[in-house]
Every structure is written in C-alpha cells, then in structure tokens.
N, CA, C and O of each residue as an XYZ file, in Angstrom:
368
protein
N      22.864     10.702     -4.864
C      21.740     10.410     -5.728
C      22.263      9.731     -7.000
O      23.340      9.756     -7.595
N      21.355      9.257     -7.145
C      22.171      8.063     -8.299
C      22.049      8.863    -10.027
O      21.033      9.558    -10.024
N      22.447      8.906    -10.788
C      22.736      9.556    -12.260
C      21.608      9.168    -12.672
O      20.999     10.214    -12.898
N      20.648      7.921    -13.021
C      19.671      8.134    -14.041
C      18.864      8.446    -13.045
O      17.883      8.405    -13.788
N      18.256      8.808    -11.700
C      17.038      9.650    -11.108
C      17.245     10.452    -11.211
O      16.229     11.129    -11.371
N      18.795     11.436    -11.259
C      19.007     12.600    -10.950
C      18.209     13.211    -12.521
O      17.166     13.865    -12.533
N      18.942     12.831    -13.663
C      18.102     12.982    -14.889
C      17.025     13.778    -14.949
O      16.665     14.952    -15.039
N      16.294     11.586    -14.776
C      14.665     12.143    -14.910
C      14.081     13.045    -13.986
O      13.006     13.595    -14.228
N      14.895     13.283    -12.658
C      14.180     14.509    -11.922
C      14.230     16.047    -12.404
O      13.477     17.013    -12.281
N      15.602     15.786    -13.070
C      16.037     17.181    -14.109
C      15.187     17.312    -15.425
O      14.603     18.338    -15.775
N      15.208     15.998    -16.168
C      14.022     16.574    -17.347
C      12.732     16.412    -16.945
O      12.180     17.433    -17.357
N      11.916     15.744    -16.388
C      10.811     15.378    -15.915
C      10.256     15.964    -14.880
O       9.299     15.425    -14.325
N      10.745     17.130    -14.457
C      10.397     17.356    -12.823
C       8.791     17.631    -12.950
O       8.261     18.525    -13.609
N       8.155     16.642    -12.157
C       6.879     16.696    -11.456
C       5.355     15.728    -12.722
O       4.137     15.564    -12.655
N       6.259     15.432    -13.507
C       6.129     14.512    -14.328
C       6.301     12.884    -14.471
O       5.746     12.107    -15.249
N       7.219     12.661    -13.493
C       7.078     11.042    -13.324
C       7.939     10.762    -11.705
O       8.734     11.513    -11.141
N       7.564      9.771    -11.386
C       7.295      9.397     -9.722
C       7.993      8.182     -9.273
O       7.683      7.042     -9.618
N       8.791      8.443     -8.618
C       9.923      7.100     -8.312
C       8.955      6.448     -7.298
O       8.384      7.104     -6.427
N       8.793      4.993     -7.483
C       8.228      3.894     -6.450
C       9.305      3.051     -6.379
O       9.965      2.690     -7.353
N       9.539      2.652     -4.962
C      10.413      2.285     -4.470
C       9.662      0.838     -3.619
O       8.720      0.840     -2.826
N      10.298     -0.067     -4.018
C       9.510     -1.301     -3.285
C      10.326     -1.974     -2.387
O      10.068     -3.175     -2.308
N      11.556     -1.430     -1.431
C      11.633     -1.472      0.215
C      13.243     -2.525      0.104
O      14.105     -2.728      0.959
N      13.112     -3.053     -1.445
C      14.036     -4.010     -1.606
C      15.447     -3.517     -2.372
O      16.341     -4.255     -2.785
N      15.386     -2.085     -2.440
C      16.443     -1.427     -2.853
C      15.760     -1.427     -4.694
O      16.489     -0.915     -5.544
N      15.041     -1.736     -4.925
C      14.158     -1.846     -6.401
C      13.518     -0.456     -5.972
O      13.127      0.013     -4.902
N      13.607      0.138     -7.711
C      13.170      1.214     -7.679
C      12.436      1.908     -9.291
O      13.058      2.332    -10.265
N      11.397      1.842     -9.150
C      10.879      1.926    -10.886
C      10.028      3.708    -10.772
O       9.768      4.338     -9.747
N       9.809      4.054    -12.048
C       9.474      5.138    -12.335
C       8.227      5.138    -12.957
O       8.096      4.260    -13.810
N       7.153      5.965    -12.748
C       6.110      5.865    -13.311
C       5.530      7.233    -13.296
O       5.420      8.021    -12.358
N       5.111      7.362    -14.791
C       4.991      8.389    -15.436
C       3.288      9.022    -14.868
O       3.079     10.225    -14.710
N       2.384      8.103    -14.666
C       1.235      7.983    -13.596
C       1.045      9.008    -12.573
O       1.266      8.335    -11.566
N       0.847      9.895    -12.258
C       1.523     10.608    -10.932
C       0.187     10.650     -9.948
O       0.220     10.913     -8.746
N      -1.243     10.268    -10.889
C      -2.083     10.846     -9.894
C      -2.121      9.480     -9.175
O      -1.384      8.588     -9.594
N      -2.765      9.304     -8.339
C      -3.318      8.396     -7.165
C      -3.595      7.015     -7.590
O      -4.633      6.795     -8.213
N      -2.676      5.945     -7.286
C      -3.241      4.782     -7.871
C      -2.614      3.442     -7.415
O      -1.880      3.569     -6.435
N      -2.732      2.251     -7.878
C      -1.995      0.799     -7.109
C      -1.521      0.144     -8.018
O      -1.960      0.131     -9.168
N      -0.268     -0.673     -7.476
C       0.013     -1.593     -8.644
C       0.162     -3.004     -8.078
O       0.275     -3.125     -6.858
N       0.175     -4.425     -9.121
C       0.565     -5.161     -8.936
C       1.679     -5.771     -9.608
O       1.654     -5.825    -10.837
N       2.904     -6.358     -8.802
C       4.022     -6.845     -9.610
C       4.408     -7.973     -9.406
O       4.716     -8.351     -8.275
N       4.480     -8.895    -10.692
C       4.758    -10.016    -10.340
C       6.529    -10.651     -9.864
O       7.602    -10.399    -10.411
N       6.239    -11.490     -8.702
C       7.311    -12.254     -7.863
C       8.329    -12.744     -9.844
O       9.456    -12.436    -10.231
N       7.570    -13.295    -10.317
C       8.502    -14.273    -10.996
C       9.272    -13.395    -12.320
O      10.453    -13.493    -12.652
N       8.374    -12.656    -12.850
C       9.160    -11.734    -14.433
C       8.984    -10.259    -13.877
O       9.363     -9.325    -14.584
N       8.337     -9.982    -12.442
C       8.971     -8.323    -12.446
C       7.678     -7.327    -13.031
O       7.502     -6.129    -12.810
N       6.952     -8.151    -13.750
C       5.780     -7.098    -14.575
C       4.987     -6.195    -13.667
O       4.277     -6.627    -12.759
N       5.157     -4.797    -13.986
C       4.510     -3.656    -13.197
C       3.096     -3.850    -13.750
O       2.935     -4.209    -14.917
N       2.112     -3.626    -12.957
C       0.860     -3.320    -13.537
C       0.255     -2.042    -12.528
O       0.537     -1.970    -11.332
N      -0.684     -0.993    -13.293
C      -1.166      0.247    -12.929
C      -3.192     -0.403    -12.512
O      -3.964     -0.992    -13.269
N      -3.380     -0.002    -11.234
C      -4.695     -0.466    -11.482
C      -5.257      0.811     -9.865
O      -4.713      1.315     -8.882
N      -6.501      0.791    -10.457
C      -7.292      1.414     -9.226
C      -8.209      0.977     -8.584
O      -9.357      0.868     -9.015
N      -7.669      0.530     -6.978
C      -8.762     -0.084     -6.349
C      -9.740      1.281     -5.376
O      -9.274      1.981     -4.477
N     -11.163      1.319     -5.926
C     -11.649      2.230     -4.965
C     -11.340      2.426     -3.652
O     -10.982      3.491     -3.149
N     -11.474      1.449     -3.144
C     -11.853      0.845     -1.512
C     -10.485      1.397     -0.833
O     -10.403      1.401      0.396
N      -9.263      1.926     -1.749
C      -8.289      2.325     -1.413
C      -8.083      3.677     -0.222
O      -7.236      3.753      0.668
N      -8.818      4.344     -0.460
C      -9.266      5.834      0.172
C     -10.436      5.420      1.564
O     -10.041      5.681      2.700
N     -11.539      4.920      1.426
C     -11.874      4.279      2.871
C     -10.667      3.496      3.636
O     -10.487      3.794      4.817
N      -9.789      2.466      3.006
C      -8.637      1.627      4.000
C      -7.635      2.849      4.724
O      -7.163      3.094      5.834
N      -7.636      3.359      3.533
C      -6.564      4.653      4.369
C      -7.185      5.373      5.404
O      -6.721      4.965      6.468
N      -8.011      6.247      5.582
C      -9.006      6.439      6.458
C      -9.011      5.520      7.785
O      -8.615      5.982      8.855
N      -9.368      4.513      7.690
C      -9.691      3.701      8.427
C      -7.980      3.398      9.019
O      -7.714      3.553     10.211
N      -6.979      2.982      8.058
C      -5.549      2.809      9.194
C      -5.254      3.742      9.626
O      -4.543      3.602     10.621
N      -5.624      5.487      9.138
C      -4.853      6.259      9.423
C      -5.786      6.180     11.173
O      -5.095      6.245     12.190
N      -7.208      6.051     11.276
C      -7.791      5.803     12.550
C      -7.175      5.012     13.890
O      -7.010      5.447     15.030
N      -6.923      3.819     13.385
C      -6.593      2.925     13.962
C      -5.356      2.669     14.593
O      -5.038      1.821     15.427
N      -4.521      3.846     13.856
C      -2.906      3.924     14.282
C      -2.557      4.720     14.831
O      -1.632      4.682     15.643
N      -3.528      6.105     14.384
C      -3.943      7.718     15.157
C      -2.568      8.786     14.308
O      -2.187      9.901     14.665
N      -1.967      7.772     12.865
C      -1.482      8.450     12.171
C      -2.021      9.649     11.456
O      -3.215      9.351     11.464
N      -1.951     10.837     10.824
C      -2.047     11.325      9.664
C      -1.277     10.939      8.275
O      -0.165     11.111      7.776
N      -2.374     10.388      7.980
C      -1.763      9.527      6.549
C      -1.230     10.780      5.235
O      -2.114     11.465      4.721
N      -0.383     10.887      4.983
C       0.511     11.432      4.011
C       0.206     10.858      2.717
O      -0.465     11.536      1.939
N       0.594      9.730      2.381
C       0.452      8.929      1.327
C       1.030      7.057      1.780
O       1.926      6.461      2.379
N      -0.575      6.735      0.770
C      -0.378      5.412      0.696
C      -0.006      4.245     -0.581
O      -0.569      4.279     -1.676
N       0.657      3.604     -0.341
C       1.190      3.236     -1.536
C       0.747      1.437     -1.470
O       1.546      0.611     -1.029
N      -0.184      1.182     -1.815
C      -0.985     -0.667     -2.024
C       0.196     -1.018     -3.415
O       0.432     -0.166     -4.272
N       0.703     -2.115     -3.417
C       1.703     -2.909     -4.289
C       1.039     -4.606     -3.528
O       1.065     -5.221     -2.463
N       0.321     -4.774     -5.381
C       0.152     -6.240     -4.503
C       1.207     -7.051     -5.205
O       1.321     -6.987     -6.430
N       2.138     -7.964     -4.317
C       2.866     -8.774     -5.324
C       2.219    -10.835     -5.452
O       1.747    -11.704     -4.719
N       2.518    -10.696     -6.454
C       2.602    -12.042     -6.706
C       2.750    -12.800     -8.348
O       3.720    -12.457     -9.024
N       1.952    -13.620     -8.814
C       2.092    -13.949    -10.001
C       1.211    -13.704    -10.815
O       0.122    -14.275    -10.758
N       1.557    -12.657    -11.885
C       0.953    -12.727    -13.208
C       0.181    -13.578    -13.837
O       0.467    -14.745    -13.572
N      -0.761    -13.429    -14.630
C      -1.444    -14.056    -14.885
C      -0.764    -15.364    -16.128
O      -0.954    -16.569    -15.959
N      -0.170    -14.923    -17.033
C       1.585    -15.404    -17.689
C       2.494    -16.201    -17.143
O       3.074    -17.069    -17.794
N       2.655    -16.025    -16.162
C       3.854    -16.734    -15.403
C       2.795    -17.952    -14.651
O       2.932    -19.160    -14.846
N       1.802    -17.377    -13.823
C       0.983    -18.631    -13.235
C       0.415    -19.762    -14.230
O       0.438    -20.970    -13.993
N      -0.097    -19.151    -15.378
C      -0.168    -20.277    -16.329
C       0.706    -20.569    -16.713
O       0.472    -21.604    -17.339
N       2.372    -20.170    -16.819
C       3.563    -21.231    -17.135
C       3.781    -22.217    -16.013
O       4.227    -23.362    -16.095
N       3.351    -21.503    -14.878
C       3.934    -22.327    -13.495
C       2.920    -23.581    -13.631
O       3.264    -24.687    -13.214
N       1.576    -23.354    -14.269
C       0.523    -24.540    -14.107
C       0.856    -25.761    -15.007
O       0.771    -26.951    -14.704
N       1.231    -25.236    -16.116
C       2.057    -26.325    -17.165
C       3.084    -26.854    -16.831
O       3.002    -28.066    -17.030
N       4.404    -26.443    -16.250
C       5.231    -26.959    -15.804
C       5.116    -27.855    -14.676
O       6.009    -28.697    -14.582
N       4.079    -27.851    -13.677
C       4.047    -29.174    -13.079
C       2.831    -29.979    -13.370
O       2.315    -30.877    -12.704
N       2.529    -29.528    -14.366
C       1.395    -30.902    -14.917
C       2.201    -32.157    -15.267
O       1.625    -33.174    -15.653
C-alpha cells in the first residue's frame, strides 16, 4: 500500500474515498455519499456532480447483465469547459 493512502486511511478513516480511474490514477474525495464526476482529458480537473437518472441506469444494467450491482461509479471524461474554449482559440 502506498504511504500517502495508507495515511489518509489512518487519519481519515471513513471520511474520504479513493477513486481510482483504471489508469493507475488515483484521487481522493472527501464526498463519500453517492455521486459522479467529470474530468477533464486535457488539465485533469475533477468535477463532483449528481446525475439523477444514475440509480434507474444502475437498476436497469444490473438487469440486463443479471449482476447485483455493489457500486457504480459514472466518470465522464472529456474537456472542460476552460480548456475547450482554449482549444477553440487556438485553431481559429
């Protein structure tokens, strides 16, 4: 286990929530109840947001797969709203 999770699992326990995005990237969020983020491809920016419709989709894949869904984790990536308007200037 790596020294700064071990930490925050030692001072923080049950207080903040490692998300892990599949790419060996791994951020902490203090957030714990139920929720989605989006991060942008180009500067990395985490954003916290709640899509309702989140809890029917789960439902519905956990149907469709004949899983029992545990937990679901929606990460939309792409570009910030910041970075897409730099990207729009730069090829004007």
């Amino acid at each position: 286990m790596q020294p700064a999770k071990r930490c925050l699992e030692l001072a923080l326990p049950g207080l903040v929530r490692e998300i892990a995005f599949g790419n060996g990237a791994s951020r902490y969020d203090r957030e714990t109840d139920r929720h989605d983020h989006a991060l942008c491809s180009a500067c990395g920016k985490l954003v916290d947001f709640d899509l309702p419709g989140t809890v029917a989709l789960t439902r519905s894949a956990a149907r469709a797969s004949k899983f029992k869904a545990e937990s679901v984790h929606l990460t939309l990536v792409g570009l910030c709203p910041k970075c897409r308007n730099s990207k729009q200037r730069s090829s004007s």
